[in-house]
N, C-alpha and C positions, 0 to 999 in steps of 0.2 A: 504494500500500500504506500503510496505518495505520500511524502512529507509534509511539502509544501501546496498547500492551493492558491485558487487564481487574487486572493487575497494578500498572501505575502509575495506574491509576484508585483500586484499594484504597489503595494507599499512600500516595496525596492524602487522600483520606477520613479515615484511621486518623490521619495526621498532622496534620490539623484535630482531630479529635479527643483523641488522646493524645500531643500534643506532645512529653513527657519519655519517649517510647518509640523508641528506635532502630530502626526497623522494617525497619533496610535488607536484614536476610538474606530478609524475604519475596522479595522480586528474583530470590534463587535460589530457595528452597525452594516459595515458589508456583507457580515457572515450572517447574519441573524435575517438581513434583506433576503440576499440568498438564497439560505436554506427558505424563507418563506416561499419565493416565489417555486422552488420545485416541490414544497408540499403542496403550495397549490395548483402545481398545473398535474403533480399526478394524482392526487384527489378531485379535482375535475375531469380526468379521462376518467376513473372510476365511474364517479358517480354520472357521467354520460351514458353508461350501461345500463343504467338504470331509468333515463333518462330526466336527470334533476340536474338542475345549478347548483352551485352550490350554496350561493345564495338561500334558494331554494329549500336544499338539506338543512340548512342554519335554522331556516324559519320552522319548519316541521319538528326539529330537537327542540328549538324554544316551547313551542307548546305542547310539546312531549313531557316536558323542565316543569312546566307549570304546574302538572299533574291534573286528574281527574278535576275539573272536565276536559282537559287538553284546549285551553282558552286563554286569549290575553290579548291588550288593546295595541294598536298597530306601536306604541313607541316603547312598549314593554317588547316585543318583538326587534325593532328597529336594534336597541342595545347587541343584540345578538348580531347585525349585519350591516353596521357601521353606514347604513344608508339614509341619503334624506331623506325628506317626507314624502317629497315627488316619488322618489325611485321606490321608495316602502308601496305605495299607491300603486306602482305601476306592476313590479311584483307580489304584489295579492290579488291584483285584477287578474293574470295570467294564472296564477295559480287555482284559484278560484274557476277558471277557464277550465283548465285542467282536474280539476276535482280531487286537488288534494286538500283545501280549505275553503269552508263556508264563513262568510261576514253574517253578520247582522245587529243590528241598533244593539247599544247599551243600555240597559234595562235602568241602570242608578247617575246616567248620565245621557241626556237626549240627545246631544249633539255627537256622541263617542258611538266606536264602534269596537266590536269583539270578534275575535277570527278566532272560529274553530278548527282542528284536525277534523278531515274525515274519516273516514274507516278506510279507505283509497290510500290517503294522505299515511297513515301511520304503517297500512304495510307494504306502502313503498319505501319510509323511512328505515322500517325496522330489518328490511331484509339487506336497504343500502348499509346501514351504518355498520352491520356485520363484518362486510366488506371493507369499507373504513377502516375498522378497527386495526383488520388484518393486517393492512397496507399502512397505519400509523405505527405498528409493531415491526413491521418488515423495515422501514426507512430509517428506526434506532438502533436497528444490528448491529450497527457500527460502535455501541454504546456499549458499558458493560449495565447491571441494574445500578450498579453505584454510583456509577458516572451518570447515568441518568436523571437519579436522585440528587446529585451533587447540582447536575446542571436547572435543574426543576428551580433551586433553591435558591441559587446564584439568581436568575429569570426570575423567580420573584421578586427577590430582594428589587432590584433593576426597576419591572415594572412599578413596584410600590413607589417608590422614588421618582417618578419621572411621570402616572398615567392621572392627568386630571379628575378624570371620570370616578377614582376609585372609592369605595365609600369613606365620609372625614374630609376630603379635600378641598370642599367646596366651602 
């Protein structure tokens, strides 16, 4: 296995280049860019088998998360899929299309609305995320459990530090 990845290649480069530049956080933020962009794109070929976004898969765990009644109003959802309000809108329309979720009026709030799973909706999710799962397990090989654990830990620390959204922040 390779020592070095295309990370400490930039960082030689950039460093010959702009020597009075600290470039050490590329280290993390390029590798953590990175690795995100190849879980998502092979978690997207995935879940094309199935035929879901992943967007999609997000929104269907969220109300999976909820539990019984598998319900929740579009910005309790939204958290889960980092989407505006337009885009939330425009992905429940389509899903909805597709008969993986029902809207309808909120019952303690006239103007709100509630998205359910449908029966459709949950066992296309439950047989996707199976899959998932597998393929989130296959892509840490390269981990040992401890290292895993070690990195989980480090990754929070980080995000607590840095993610607006987190509870307390505000």
């Amino acid at each position: 296995m390779p020592t070095k990845d295309r990370l400490d290649f930039l960082t030689e480069n950039w460093t010959e280049v702009r020597p009075d530049l600290d470039i050490s956080p590329w280290g993390v933020w390029g590798r953590t860019t990175r690795i995100t962009e190849i879980f998502r794109g092979e978690i997207g070929k995935l879940l094309r088998t199935f035929d879901l976004t992943y967007s999609e898969f997000q929104t269907l765990g969220a109300l999976l998360l909820n539990g019984p009644p598998f319900e929740g109003s579009p910005s309790q959802i939204a958290r889960f899929n980092l989407l505006t309000s337009g885009g939330m809108a425009n992905l429940l329309s389509r899903m909805e299309r597709e008969e993986l979720i029902v809207r309808r009026g909120d019952p303690e709030d006239g103007r709100g609305v509630l998205v359910s799973i449908t029966d459709y909706g949950r066992e296309r999710f439950n047989t996707a995320v199976t899959e998932e799962n597998s393929a989130e397990h296959r892509m840490l090989r390269g981990l040992t459990p401890e290292e895993q654990e070690l990195l989980k830990i480090l990754l929070r620390k980080l995000l607590l530090s840095i993610d607006p959204d987190e509870p307390g922040k505000n």
